[in-house]
C-alpha positions as CSV (number, residue, x, y, z in Angstrom):
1,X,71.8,0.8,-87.0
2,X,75.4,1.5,-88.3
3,X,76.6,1.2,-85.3
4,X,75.1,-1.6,-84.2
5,X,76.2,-3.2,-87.6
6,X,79.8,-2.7,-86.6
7,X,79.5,-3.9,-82.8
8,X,78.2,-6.5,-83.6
9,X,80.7,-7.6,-86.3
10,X,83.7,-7.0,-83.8
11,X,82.4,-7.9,-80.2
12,X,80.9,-11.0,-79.0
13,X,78.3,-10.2,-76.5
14,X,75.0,-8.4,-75.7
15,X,74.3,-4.8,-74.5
16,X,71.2,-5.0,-72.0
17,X,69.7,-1.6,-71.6
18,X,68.2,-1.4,-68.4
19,X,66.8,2.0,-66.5
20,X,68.7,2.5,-62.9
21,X,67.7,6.2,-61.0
22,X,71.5,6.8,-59.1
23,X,69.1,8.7,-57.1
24,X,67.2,5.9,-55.4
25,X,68.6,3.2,-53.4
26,X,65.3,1.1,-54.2
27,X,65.9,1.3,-58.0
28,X,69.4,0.7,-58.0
29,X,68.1,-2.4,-56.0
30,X,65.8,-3.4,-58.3
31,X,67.9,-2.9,-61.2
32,X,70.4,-5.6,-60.1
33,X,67.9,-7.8,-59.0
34,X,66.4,-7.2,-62.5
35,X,69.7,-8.1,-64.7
36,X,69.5,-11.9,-65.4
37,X,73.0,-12.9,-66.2
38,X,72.1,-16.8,-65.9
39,X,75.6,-18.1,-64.7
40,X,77.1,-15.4,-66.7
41,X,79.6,-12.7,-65.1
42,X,79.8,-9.2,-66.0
43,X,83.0,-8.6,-68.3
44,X,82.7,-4.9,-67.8
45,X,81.3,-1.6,-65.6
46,X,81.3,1.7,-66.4
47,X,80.1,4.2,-63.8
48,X,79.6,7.1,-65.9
49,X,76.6,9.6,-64.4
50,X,76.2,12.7,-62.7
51,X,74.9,15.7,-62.3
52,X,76.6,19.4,-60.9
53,X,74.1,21.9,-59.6
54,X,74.1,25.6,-60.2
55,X,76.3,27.1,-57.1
56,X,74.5,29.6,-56.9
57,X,71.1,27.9,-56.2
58,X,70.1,28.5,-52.6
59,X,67.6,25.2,-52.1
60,X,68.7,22.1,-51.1
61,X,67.5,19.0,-53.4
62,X,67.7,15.4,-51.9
63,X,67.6,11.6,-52.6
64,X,64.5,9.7,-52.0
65,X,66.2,8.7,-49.1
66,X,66.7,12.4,-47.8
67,X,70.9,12.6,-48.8
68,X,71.9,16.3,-50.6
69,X,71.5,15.4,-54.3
70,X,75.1,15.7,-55.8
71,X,76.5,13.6,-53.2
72,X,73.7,10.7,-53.1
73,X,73.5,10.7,-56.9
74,X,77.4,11.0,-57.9
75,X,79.0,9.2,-54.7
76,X,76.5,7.2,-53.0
77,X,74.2,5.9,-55.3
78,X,78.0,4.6,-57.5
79,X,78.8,3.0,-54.4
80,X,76.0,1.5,-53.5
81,X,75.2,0.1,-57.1
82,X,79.0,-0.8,-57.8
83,X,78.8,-2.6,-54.4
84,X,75.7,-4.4,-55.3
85,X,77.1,-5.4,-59.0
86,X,81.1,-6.5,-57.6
87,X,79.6,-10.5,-57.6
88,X,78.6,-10.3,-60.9
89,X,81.8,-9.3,-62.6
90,X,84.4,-11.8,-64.2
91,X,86.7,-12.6,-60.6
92,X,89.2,-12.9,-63.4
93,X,89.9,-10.1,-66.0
94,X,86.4,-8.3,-65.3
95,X,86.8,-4.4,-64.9
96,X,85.3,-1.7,-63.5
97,X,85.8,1.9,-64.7
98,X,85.0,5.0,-62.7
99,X,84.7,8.3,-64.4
100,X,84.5,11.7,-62.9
């Protein structure tokens, strides 16, 4: 709540929490297709998720769509939902950060 208090004092705007699994291509889908901006643009993107596996573990985890886990969840799914968002950020002054 405090920090809601001072957000909202200071920045004009709504946060929309919205669930997106980076490991599925269908819910990254339906996430988009989910966010109603109206005629709206996104101001800002930040891709900030992933996940390291143990180097020592010997099985190999995958997507729902069969990729190895780290690089469909850290690289692929980012893409894919950064590609899928690019229309719906400000052509002018709208940004996208990428952490790592």
């Amino acid at each position: 709540q405090r920090i809601e208090g001072r957000a909202s004092s200071s920045i004009k705007g709504k946060l929309i929490p919205a669930e997106c699994d980076l490991t599925s291509l269908e819910s990254i889908q339906n996430f988009v297709k989910t966010l109603d901006l109206g005629d709206q643009k996104l101001d800002i993107v930040c891709l900030n998720a992933g996940l390291s596996r143990n180097t020592d573990a010997k099985d190999i985890l995958r997507t729902k769509e069969g990729f190895e886990l780290t690089i469909g969840t850290n690289h692929l799914g980012h893409f894919y939902l950064n590609h899928l968002l690019l229309p719906k950020v400000q052509p002018n002054g709208g940004k996208i950060v990428v952490t790592a």
